[in-house]
C-alpha positions in Angstrom: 0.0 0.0 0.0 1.2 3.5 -1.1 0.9 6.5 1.5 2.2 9.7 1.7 2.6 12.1 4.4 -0.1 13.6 5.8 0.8 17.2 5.3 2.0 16.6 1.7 0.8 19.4 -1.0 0.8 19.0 -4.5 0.4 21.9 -7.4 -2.1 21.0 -10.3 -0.8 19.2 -12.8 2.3 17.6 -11.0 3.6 14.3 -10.8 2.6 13.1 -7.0 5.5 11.5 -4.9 5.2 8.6 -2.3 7.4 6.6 -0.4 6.5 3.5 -0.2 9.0 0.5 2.5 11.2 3.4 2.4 11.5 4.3 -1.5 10.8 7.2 -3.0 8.1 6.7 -6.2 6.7 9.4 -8.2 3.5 8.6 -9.9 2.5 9.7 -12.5 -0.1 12.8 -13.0 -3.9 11.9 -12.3 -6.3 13.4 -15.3 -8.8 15.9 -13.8 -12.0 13.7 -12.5 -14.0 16.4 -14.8 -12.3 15.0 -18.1 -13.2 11.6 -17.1 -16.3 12.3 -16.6 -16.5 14.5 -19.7 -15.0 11.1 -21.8 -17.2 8.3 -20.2 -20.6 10.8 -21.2 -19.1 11.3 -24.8 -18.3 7.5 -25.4 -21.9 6.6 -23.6 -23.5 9.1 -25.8 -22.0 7.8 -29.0 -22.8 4.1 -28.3 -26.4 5.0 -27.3 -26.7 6.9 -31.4 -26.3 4.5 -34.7 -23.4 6.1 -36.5 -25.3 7.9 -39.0 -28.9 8.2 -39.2 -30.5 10.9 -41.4 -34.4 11.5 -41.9 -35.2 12.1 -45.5 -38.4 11.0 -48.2 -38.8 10.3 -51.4 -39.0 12.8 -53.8 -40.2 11.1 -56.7 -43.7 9.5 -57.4 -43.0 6.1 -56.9 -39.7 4.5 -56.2 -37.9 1.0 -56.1 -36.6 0.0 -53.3 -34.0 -2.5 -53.7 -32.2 -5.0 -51.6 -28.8 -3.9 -52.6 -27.1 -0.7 -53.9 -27.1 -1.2 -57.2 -30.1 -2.3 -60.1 -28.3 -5.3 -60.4 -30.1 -6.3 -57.1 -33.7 -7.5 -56.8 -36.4 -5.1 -56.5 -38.2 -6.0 -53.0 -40.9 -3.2 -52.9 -42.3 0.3 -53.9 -42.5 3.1 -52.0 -44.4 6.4 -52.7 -43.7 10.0 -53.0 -43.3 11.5 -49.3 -42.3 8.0 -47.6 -39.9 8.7 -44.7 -36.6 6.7 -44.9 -33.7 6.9 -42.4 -30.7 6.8 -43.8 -28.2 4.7 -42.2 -25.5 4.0 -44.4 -24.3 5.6 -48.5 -22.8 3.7 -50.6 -21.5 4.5 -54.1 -24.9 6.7 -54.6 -26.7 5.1 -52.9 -28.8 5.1 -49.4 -29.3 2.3 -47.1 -32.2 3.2 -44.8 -35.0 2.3 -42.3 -38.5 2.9 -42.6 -41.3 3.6 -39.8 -41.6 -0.5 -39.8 -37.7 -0.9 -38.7 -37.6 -2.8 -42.7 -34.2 -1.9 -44.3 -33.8 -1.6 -47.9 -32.0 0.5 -50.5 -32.5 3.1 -52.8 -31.4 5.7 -54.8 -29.8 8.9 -53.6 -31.6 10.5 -56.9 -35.2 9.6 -55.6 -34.6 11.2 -52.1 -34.6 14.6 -50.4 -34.4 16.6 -47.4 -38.4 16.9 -46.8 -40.0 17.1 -43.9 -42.7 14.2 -43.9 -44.9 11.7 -41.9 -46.4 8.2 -42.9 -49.3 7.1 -40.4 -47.9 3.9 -38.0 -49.1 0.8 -39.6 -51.4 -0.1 -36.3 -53.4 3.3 -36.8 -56.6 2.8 -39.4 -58.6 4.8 -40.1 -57.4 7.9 -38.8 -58.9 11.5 -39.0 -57.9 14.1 -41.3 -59.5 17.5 -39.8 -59.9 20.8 -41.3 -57.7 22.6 -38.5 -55.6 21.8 -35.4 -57.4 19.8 -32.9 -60.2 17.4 -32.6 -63.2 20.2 -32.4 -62.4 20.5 -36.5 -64.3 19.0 -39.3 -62.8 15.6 -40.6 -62.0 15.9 -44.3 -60.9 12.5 -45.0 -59.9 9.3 -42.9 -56.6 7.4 -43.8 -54.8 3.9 -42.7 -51.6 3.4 -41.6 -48.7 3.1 -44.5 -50.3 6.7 -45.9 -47.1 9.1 -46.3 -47.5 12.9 -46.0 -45.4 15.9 -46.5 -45.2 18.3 -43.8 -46.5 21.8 -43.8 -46.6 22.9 -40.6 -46.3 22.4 -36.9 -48.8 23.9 -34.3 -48.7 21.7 -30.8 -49.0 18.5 -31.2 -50.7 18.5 -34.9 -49.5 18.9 -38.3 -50.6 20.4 -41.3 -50.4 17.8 -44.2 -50.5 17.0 -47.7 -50.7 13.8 -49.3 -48.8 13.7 -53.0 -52.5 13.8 -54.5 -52.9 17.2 -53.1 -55.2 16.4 -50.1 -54.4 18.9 -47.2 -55.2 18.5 -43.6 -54.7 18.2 -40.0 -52.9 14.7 -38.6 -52.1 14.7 -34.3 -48.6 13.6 -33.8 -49.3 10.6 -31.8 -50.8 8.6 -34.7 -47.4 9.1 -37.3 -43.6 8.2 -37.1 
C-alpha cells in the first residue's frame, strides 16, 4: 500500500511522490475527475446513437426499393412520393435506410430529399384528417396506416399535411412516425 505524508501538498498538474517501504516513487499525473467524466458521457452518448442516421423522403412519385445498392439487385418493394426513410448507411450513390416498420432496404440517392414528412404507423386505421388543429375540426378524409405525407406545418401536437395527391389537412402527432 502506497501513503504519503499527511501534510503533503501538490500543485495542479504535477507528478505526486510517495514513499513507499522506504523508496521514494513518483506517480505519474492523475487526469482531472472532470475530463473523465467528460469522456465516459461522450463514449456513452455515441454508443447510445447509430453512426449515422438521417431522416429524409422520397421525392419522386414512386420509387424502387431495392435489396442492394445497385439495379443489379432485386427489387423488394415500392414506395411512394413522401415516404420517410432513415438513412443509415451511403454507398457508391446510394442510401441504405430504415423505414417507420424498422424494414431496411435500398434506394437511390436521386429519388430522395431533405423533406419534412410523416407516414401514419401501420397499427393506426382509419385515422382522422381535420380541417384545423385539434379534434373540435371537421374531418376531411380518414386514412390507414402506411399513408405518407409531407409536412406543412407544426402547431402543438398537430400537423398540417398534404398527401402527394394534393389532399391537405390536419394529422395529431401521436398517430405518425
Amino acid at each position: 500500500r502506497i501513503r504519503g505524508p499527511a501534510n503533503a501538498r501538490q500543485r495542479p498538474g504535477q507528478p505526486t511522490k510517495h514513499r513507499a517501504k522506504g523508496k521514494l516513487i513518483t506517480m505519474p499525473k492523475r487526469p482531472p475527475n472532470l475530463l473523465i467524466i467528460a469522456l465516459a458521457s461522450l463514449a456513452l452518448t455515441l454508443l447510445a446513437q447509430p453512426v449515422f442516421a438521417d431522416r429524409m423522403a422520397i421525392t419522386v412519385d414512386t420509387a424502387n426499393v431495392r435489396s442492394g445498392p445497385g439495379t443489379e439487385f432485386a427489387e423488394v418493394w415500392k414506395v411512394e412520393k413522401y415516404h420517410p426513410i432513415e438513412v443509415i448507411e451511403k454507398k457508391d450513390g446510394w442510401y441504405h435506410f430504415k423505414d417507420f416498420e424498422n424494414d431496411t432496404a435500398w434506394v437511390h440517392a436521386s429519388l430522395v430529399g431533405k423533406v419534412s414528412t410523416v407516414i401514419i404507423r401501420k397499427d393506426k386505421n382509419n385515422c382522422n384528417v381535420r380541417s384545423g388543429p385539434g379534434t373540435d375540426h371537421d374531418i376531411l378524409f380518414t386514412s390507414d396506416g402506411g399513408v405518407p405525407f409531407k409536412v406543412l406545418k407544426r402547431e402543438g401536437d398537430w400537423l398540417e399535411v398534404e398527401h402527394a395527391d394534393g389532399d391537405q389537412g390536419w394529422l395529431h402527432n401521436s398517430l405518425v412516425w
